[in-house]
Residue frames as a rotation matrix with the C-alpha (Angstrom) as fourth column:
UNK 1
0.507 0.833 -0.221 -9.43
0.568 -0.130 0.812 -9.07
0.648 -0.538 -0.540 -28.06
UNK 2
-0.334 -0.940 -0.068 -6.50
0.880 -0.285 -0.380 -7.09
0.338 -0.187 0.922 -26.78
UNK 3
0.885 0.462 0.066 -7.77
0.457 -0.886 0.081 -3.90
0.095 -0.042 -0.995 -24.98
UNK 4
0.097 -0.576 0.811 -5.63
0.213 -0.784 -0.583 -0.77
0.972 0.230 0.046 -25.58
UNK 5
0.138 0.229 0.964 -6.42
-0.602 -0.753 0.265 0.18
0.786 -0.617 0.034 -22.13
UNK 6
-0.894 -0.448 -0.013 -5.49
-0.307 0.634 -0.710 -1.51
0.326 -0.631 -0.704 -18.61
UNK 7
0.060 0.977 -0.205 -8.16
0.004 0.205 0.979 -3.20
0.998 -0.060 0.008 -16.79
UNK 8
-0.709 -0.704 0.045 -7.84
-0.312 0.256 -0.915 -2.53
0.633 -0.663 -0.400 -13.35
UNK 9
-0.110 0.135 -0.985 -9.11
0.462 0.884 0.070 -4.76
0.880 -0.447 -0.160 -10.26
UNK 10
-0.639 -0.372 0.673 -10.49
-0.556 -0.381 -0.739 -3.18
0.531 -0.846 0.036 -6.95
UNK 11
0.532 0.784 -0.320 -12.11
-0.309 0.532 0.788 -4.49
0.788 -0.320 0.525 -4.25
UNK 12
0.452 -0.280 0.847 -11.63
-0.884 -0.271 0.382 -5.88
0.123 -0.921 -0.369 -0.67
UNK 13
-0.927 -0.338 -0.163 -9.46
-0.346 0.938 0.024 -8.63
0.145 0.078 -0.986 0.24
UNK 14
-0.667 0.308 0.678 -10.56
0.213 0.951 -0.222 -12.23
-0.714 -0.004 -0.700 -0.22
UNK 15
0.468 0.877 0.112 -13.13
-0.255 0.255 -0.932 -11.01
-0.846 0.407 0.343 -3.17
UNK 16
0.745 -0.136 0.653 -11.00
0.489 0.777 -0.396 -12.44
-0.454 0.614 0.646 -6.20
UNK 17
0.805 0.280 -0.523 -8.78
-0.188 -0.716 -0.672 -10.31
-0.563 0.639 -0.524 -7.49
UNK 18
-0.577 -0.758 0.305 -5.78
-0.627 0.650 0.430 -12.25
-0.524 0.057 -0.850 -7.93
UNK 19
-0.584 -0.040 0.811 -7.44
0.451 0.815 0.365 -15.31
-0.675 0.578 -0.458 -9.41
UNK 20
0.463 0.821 -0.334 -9.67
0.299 -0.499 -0.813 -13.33
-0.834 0.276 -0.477 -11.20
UNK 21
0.632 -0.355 -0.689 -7.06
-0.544 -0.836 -0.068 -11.25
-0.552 0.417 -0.722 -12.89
UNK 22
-0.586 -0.575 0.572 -4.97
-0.216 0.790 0.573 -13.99
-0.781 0.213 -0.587 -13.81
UNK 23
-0.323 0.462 0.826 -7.87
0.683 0.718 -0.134 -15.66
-0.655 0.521 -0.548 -15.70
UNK 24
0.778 0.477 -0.409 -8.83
0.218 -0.815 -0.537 -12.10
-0.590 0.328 -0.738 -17.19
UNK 25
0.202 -0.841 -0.501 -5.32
-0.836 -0.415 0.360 -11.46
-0.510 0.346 -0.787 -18.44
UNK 26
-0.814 -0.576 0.078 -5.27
-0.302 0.534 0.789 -14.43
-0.496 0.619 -0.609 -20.23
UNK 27
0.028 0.795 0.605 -8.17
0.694 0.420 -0.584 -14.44
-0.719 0.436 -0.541 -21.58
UNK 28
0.727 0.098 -0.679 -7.56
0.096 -0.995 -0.040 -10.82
-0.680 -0.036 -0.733 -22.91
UNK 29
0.629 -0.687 0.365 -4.09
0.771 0.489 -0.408 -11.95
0.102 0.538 0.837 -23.89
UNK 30
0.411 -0.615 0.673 -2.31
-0.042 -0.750 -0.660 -9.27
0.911 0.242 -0.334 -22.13
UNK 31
-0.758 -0.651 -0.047 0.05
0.005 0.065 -0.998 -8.83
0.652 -0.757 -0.046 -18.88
UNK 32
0.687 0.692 -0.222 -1.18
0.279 0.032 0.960 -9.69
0.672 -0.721 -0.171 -15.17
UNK 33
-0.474 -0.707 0.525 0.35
-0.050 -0.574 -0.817 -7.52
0.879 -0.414 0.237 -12.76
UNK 34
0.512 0.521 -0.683 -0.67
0.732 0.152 0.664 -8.16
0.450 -0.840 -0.303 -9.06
UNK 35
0.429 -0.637 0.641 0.54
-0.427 -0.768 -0.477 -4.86
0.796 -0.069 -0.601 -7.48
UNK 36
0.715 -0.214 0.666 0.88
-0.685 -0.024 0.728 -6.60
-0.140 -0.976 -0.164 -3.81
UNK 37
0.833 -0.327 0.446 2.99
0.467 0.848 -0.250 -9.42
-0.296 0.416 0.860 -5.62
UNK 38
0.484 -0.569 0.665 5.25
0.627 -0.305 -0.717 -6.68
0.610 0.764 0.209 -7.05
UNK 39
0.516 -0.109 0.849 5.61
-0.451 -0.878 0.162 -4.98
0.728 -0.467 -0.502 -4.24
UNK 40
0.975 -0.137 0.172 6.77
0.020 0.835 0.550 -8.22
-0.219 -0.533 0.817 -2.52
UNK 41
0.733 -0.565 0.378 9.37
0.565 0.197 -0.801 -8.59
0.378 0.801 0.464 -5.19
UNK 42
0.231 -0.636 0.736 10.67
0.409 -0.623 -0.667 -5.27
0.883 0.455 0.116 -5.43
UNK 43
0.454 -0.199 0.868 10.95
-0.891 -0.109 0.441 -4.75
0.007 -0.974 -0.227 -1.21
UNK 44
-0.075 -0.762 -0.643 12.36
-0.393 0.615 -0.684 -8.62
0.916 0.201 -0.346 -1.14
UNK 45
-1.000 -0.025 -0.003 9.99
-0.007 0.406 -0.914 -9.72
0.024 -0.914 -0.406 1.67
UNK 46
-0.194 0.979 -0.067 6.29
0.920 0.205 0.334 -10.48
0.341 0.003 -0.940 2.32
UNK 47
-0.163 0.342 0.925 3.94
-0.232 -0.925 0.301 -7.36
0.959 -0.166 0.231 3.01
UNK 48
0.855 0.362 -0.372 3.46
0.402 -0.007 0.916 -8.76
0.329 -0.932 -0.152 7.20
UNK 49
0.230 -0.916 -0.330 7.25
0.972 0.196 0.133 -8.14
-0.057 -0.351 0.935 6.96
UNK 50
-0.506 -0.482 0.715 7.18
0.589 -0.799 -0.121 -4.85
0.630 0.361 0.688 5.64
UNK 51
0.215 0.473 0.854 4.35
-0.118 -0.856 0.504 -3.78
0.970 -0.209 -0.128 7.51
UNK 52
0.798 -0.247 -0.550 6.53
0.592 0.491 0.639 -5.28
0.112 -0.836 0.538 11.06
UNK 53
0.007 -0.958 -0.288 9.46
0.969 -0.064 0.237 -3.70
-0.246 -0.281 0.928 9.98
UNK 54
-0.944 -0.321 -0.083 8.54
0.324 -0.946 -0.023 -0.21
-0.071 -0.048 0.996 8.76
UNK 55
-0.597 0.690 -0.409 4.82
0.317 -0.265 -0.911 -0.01
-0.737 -0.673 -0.060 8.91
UNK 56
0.076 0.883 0.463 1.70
0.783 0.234 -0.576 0.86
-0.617 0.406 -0.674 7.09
UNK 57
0.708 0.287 -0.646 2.63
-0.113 -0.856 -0.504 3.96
-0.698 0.429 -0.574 5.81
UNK 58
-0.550 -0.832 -0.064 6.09
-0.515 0.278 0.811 2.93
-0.657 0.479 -0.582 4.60
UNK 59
-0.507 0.032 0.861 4.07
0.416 0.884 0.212 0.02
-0.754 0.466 -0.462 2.91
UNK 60
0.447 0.857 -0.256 1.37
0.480 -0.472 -0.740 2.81
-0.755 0.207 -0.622 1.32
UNK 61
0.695 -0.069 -0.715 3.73
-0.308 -0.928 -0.210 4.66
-0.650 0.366 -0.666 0.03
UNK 62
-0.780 -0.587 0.216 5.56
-0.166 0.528 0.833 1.84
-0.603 0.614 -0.509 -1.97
UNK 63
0.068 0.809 0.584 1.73
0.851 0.258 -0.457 0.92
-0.521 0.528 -0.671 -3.25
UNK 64
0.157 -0.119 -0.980 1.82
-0.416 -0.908 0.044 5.22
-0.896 0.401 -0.193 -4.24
UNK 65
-0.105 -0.552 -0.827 4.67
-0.825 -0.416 0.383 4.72
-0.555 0.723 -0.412 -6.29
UNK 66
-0.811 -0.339 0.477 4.27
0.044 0.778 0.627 1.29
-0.584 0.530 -0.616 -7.77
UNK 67
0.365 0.931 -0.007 0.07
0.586 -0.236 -0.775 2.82
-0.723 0.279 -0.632 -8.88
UNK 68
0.393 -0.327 -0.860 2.17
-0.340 -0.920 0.195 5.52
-0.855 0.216 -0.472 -10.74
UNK 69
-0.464 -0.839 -0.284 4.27
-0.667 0.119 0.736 3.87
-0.583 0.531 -0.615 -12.20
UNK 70
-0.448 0.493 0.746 1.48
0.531 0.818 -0.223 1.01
-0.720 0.296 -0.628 -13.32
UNK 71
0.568 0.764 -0.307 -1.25
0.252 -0.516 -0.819 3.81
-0.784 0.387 -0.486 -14.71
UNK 72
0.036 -0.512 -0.858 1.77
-0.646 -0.667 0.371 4.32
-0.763 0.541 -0.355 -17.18
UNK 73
-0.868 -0.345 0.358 1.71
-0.147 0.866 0.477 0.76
-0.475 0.361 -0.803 -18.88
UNK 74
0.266 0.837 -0.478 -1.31
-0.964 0.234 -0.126 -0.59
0.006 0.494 0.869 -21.72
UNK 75
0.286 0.151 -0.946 -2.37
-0.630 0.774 -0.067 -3.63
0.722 0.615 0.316 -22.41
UNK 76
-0.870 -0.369 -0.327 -2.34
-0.024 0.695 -0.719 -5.23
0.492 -0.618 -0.613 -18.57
UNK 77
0.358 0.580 -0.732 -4.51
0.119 0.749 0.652 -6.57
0.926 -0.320 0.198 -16.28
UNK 78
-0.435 -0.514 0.739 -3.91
-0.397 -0.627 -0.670 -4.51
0.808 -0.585 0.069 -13.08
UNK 79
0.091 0.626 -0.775 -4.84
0.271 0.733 0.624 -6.15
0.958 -0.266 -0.103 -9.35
UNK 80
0.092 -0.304 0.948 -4.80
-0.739 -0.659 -0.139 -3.38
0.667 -0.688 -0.285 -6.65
UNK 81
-0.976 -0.214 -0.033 -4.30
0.021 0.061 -0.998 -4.07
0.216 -0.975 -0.055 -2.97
UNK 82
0.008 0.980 0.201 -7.47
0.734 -0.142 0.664 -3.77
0.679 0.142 -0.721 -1.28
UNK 83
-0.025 -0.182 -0.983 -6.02
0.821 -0.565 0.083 -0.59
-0.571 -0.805 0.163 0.18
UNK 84
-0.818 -0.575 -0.013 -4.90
0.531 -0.763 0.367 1.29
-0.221 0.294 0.930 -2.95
UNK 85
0.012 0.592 0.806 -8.19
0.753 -0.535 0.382 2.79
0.658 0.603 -0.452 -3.19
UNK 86
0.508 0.191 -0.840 -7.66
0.842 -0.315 0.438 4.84
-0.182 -0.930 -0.321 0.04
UNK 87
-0.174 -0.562 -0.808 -5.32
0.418 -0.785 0.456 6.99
-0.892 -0.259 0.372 -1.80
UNK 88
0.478 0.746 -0.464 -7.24
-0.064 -0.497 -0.866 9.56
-0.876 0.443 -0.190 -3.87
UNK 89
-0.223 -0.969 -0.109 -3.59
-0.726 0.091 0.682 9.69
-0.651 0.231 -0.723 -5.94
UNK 90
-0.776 -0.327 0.540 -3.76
-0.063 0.891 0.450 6.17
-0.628 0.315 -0.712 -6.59
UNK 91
-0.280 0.672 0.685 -6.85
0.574 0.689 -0.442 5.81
-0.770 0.269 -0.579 -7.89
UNK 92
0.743 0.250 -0.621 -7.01
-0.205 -0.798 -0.567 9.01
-0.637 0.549 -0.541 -10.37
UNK 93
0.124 -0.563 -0.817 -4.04
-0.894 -0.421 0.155 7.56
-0.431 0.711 -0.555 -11.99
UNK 94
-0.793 0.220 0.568 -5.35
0.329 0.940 0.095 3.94
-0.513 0.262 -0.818 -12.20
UNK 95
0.348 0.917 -0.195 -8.81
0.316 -0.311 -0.896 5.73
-0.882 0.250 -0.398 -13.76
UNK 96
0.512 -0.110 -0.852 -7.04
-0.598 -0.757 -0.262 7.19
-0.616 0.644 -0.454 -16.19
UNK 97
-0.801 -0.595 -0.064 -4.66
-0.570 0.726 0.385 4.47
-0.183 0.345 -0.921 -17.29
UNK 98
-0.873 0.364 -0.323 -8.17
0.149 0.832 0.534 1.92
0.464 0.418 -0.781 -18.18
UNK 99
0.232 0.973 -0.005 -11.56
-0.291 0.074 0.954 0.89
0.928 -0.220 0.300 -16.76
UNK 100
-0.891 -0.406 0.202 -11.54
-0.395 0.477 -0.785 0.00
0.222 -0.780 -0.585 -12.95
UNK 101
-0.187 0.640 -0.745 -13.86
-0.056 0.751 0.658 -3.14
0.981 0.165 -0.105 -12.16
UNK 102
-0.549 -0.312 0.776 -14.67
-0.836 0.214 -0.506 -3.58
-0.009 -0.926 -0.378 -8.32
UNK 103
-0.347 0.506 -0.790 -15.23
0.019 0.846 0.534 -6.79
0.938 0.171 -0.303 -7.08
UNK 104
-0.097 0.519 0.849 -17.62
-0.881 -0.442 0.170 -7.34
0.464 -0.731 0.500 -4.54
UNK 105
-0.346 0.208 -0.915 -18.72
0.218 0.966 0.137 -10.31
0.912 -0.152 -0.380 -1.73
UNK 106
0.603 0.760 0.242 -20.76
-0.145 -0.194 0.970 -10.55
0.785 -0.620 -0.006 0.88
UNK 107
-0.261 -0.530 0.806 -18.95
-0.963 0.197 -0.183 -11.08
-0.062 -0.825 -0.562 4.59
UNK 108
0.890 0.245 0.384 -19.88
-0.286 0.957 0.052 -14.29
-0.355 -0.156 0.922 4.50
UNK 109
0.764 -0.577 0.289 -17.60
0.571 0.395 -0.720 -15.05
0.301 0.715 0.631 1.23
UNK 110
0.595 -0.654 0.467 -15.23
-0.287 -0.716 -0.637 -12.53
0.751 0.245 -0.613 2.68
UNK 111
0.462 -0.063 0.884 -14.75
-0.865 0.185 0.466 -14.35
-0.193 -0.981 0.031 6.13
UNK 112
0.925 0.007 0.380 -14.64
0.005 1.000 -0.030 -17.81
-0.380 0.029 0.925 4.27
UNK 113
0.835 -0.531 0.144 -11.82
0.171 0.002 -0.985 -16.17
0.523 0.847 0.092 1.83
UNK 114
-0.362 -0.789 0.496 -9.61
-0.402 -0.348 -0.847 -14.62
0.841 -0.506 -0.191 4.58
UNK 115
0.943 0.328 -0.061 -9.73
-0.066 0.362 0.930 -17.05
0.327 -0.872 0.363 7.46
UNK 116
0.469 -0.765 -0.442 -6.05
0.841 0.540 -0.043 -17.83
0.271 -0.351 0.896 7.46
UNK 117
0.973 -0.103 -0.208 -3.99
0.091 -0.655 0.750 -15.46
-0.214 -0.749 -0.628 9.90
UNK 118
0.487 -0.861 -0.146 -1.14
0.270 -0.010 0.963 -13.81
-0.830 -0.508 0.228 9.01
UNK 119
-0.640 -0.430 0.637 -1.23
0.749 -0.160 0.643 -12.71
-0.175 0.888 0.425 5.53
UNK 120
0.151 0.672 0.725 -3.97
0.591 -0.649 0.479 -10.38
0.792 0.356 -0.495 5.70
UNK 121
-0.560 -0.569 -0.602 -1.75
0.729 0.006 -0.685 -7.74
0.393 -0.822 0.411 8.19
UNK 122
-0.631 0.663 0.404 -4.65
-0.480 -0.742 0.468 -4.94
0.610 0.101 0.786 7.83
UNK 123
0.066 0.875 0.480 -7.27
-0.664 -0.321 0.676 -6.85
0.745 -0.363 0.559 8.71
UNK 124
0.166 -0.082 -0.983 -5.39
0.687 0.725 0.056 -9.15
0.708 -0.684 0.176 11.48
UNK 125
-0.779 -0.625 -0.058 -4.69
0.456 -0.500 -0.736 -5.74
0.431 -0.600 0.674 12.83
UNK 126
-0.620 0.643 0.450 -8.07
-0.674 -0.730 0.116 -4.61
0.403 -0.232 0.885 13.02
UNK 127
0.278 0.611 -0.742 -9.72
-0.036 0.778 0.627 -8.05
0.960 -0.148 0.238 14.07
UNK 128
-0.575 -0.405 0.711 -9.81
-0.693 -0.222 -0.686 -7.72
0.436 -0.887 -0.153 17.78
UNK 129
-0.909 0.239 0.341 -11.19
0.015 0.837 -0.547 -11.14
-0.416 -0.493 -0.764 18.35
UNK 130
0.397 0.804 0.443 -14.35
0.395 0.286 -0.873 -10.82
-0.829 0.521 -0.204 16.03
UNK 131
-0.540 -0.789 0.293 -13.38
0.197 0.221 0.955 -11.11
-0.819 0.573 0.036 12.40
UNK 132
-0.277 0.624 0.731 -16.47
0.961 0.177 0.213 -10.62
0.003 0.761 -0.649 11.38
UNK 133
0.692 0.178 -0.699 -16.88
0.427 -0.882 0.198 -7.21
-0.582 -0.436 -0.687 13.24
UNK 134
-0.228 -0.664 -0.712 -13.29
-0.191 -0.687 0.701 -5.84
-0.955 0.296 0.029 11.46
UNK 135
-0.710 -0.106 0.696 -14.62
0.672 0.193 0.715 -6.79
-0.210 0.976 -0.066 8.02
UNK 136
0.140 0.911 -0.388 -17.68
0.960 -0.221 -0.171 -5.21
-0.241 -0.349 -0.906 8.52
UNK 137
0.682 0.187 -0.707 -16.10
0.472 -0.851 0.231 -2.06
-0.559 -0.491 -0.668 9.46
UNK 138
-0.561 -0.828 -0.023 -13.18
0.277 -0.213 0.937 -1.90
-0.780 0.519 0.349 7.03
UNK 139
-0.494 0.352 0.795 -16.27
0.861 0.071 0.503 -2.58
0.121 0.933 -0.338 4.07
UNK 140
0.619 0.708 -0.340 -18.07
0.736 -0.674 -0.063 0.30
-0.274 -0.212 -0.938 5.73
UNK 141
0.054 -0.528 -0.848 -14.98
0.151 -0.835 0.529 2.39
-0.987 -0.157 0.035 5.59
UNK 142
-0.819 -0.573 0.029 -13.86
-0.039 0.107 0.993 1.80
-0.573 0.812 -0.110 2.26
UNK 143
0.187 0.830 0.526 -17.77
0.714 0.253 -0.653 1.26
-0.675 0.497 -0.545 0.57
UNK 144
0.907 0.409 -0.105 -17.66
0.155 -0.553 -0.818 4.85
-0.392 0.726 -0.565 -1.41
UNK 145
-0.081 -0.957 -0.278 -14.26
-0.732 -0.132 0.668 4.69
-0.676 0.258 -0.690 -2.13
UNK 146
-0.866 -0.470 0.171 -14.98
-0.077 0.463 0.883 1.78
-0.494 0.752 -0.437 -4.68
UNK 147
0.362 0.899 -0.245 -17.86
0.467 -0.402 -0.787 3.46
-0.807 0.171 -0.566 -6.01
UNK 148
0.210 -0.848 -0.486 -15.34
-0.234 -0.527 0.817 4.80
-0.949 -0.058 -0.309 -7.66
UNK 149
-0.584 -0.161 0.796 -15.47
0.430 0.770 0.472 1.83
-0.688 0.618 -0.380 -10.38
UNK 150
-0.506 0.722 -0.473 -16.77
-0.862 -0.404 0.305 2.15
0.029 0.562 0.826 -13.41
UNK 151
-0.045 0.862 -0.505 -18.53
-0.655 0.356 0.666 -1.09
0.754 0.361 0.549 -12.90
UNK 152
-0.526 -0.353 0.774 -18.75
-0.721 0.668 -0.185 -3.79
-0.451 -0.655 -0.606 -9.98
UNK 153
-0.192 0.180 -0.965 -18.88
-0.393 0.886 0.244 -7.25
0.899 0.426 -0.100 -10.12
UNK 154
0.419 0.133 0.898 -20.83
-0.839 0.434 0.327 -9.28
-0.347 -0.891 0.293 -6.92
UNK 155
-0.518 -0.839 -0.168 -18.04
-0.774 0.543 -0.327 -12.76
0.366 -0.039 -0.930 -6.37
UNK 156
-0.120 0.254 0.960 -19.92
-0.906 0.367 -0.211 -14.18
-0.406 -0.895 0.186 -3.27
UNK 157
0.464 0.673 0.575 -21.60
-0.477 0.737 -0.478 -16.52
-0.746 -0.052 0.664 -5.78
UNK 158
0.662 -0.367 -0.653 -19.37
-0.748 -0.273 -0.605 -16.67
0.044 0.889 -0.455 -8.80
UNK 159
0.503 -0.835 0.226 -16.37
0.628 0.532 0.568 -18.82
-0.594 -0.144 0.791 -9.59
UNK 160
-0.122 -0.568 -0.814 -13.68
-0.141 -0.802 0.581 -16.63
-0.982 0.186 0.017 -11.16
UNK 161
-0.713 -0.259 0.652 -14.37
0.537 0.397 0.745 -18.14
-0.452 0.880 -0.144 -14.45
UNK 162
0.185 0.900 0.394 -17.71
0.921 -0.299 0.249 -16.85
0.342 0.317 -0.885 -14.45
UNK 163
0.343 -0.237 -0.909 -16.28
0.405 -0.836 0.371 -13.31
-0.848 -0.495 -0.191 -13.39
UNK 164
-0.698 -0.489 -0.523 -14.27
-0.139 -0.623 0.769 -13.12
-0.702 0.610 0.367 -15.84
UNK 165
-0.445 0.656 0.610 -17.42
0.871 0.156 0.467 -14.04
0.210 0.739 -0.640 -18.44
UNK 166
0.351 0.800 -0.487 -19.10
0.917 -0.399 0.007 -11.08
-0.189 -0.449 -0.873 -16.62
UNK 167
0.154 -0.432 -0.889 -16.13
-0.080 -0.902 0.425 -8.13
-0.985 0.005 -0.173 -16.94
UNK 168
-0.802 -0.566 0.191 -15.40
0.236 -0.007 0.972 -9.50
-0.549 0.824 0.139 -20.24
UNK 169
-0.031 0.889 0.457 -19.22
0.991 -0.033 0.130 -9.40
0.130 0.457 -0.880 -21.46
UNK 170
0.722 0.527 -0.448 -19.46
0.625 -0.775 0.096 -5.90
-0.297 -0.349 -0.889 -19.94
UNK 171
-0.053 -0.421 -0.906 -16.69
0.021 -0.907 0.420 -4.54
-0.998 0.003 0.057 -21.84
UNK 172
-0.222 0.640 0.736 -18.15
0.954 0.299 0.027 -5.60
-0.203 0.708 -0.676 -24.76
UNK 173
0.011 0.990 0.144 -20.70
0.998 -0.002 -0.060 -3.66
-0.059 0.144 -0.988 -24.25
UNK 174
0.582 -0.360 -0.729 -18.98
0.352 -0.697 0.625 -0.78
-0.733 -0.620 -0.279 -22.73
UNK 175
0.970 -0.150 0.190 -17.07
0.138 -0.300 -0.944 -0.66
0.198 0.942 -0.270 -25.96
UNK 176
0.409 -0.882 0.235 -13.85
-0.877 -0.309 0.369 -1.07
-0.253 -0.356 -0.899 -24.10
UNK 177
-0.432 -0.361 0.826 -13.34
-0.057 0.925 0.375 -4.59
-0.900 0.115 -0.420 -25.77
UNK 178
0.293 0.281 -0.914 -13.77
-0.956 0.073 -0.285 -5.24
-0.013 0.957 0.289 -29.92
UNK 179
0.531 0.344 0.774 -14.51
-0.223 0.938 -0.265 -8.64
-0.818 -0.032 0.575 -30.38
C-alpha cells in the first residue's frame, strides 16, 4: 500500500497533524517526518527557543530549507508546521513532491488542542489575552492558503484513527494509493 509519492500534512496547529501522520505513516508503511520535530533536532533546541533567540524569520527560513530538502524524498509521510504554508516556495515544492491533505477543526477543537502556553510561540504571540480572538484571526489569515490542498479533512469530530480511514479511503479513490 506503499505510495510512490509523499503525503503531505497541512493545517493549523492543534488540528492533528502529528498524531495523525504518525498513524498514516504506518499504516502506509512508509517514513513519518514531522518537519517542526526536525527542525528541533537539527537547530538543537525547542522552536520557543529559536524563535527567543533569533526570531521568526530565522525560524522560517530553517522551515524554507528543511520543505526543500523534504519535497526531494518518496515514500514519507510529511507534517508541515502550521506556518509552512505561508511560504509560496514551500508549498510548490511540497505539491510537487505528493498529495497535500489539510486538516481542518473548528476553534472550538482548536482552543481545546492548544490551551497549554508556551509551545505554540506564534500563537502565544498573537493571543493578547483572548485566545480565541488570535485563532480566529490567524485561521482567517491563513484560510486560502490551505485551499491549496488537494483535499481537506474536518478533525473537530474525528479521532486520528478515523482520519487516517478518511485520507487513506480518499486516496484510494484519488488513485494515489493501489490497494
Amino acid at each position: 500500500m506503499n505510495p510512490v509519492r509523499n503525503v503531505i500534512l497541512i493545517g493549523f496547529m492543534g488540528t492533528g497533524k502529528s498524531s495523525t501522520g504518525k498513524m498514516l505513516a504506518s499504516r502506509l508503511g512508509c517514513a513519518f517526518i514531522d518537519m517542526d520535530v526536525k527542525i528541533e533536532e537539527e537547530a538543537g533546541m525547542p522552536i520557543p527557543e529559536i524563535f527567543a533567540k533569533y526570531g521568526e524569520e530565522h525560524f522560517r527560513q530553517l522551515e524554507h530549507e528543511l520543505a526543500l530538502r523534504l519535497a526531494s524524498r518518496r515514500n514519507a509521510v510529511i507534517s508541515t508546521g502550521g506556518g509552512t504554508v505561508k511560504n509560496p516556495e514551500n508549498m510548490a515544492a511540497l505539491k510537487q513532491s505528493g498529495t497535500i491533505v489539510c486538516l481542518k477543526a473548528s476553534v472550538e477543537a482548536v482552543l481545546e488542542r492548544t490551551q497549554a502556553r508556551g509551545t505554540r510561540p506564534v500563537l502565544d504571540g498573537a493571543d493578547k489575552g483572548d485566545r480565541r480572538e488570535a485563532v480566529e484571526k490567524l485561521l482567517r489569515e491563513r484560510a486560502s492558503l490551505y485551499e491549496q490542498a488537494d483535499f481537506a479533512v474536518d478533525t473537530s469530530n474525528l479521532s486520528p484513527l478515523q482520519v487516517v480511514e478518511t485520507i487513506t479511503k480518499t486516496l484510494k479513490i484519488r488513485g494515489v494509493l493501489h490497494a
